[in-house]
C-alpha positions as CSV (number, residue, x, y, z in Angstrom):
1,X,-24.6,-10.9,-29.7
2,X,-23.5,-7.8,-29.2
3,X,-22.5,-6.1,-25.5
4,X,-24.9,-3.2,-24.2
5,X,-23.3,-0.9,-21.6
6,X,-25.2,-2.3,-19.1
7,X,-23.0,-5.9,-19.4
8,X,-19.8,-4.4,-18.7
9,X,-21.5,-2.5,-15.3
10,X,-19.9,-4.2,-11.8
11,X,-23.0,-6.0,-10.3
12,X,-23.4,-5.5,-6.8
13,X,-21.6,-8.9,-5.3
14,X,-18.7,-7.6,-7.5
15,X,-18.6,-4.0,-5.8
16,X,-19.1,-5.5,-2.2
17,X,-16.4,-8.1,-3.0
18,X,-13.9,-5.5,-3.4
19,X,-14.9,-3.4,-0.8
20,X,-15.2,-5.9,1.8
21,X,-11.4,-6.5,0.1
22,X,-10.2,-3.4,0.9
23,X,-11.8,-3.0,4.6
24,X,-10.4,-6.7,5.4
25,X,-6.9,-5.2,4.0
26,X,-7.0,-2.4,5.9
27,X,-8.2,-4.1,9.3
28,X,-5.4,-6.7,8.4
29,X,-2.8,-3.7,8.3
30,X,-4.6,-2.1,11.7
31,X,-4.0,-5.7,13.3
32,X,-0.3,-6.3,12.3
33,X,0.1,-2.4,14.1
34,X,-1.5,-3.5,17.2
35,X,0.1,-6.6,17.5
36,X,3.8,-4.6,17.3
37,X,2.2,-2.5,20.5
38,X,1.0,-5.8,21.9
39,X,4.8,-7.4,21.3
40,X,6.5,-4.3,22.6
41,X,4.5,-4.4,25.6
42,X,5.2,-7.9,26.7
43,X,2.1,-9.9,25.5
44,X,4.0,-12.4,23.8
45,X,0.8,-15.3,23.5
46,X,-1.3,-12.1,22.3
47,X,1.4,-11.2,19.6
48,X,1.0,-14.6,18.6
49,X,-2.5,-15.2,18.0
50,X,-2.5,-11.3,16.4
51,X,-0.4,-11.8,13.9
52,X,-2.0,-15.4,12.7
53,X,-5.3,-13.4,12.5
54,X,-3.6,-10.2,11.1
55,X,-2.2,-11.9,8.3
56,X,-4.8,-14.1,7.9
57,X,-7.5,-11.7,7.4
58,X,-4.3,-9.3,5.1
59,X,-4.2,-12.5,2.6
60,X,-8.0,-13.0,2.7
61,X,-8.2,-8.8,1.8
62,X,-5.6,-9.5,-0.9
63,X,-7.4,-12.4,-2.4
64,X,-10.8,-10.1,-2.4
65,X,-9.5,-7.6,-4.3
66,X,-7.2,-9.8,-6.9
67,X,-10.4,-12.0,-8.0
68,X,-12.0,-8.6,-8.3
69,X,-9.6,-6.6,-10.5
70,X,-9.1,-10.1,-12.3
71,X,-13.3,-10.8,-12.7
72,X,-13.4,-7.2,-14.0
73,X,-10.8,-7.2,-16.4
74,X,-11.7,-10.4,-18.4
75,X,-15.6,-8.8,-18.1
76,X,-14.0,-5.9,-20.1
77,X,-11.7,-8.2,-22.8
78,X,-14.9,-10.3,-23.8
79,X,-13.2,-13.4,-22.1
80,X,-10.2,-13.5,-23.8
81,X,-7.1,-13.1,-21.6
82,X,-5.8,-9.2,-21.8
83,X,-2.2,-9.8,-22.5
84,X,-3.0,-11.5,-25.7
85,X,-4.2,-9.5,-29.2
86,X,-7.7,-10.0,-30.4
């Protein structure tokens, strides 16, 4: 069978995967920041709790976008892994 352009097009889930990736990445990133303000200005239990949810949410980003760059780059080698020859 052969693959029409229209198989190797992200589908939708795909594109919000990796954007919702990046935004949790990014609001990870904006948390850790806060939480350095929050530590500096003597909220220690708020420091805490910021930087369990700020890396929390930075791995969840992280994971988002790796399952997304890998989903789309064995959609593009016809299954096989990319490292190996055809």
């Amino acid at each position: 069978m052969t693959n029409s352009p229209e198989d190797k097009r992200p589908t939708a889930v795909s594109r919000l995967a990796g954007w919702v990736g990046y935004a949790c990445a990014l609001v990870g990133i904006v948390i850790i920041a806060l939480v350095l303000v929050a530590a500096g200005g003597g909220f220690e239990g708020w420091a805490t709790l910021g930087i369990i949810a700020g890396v929390i949410v930075f791995l969840l980003g992280a994971v988002l976008i790796t399952i997304n760059f890998r989903r789309g780059r064995m959609r593009d080698s016809g299954g096989a892994p990319t490292h190996e020859p055809r």
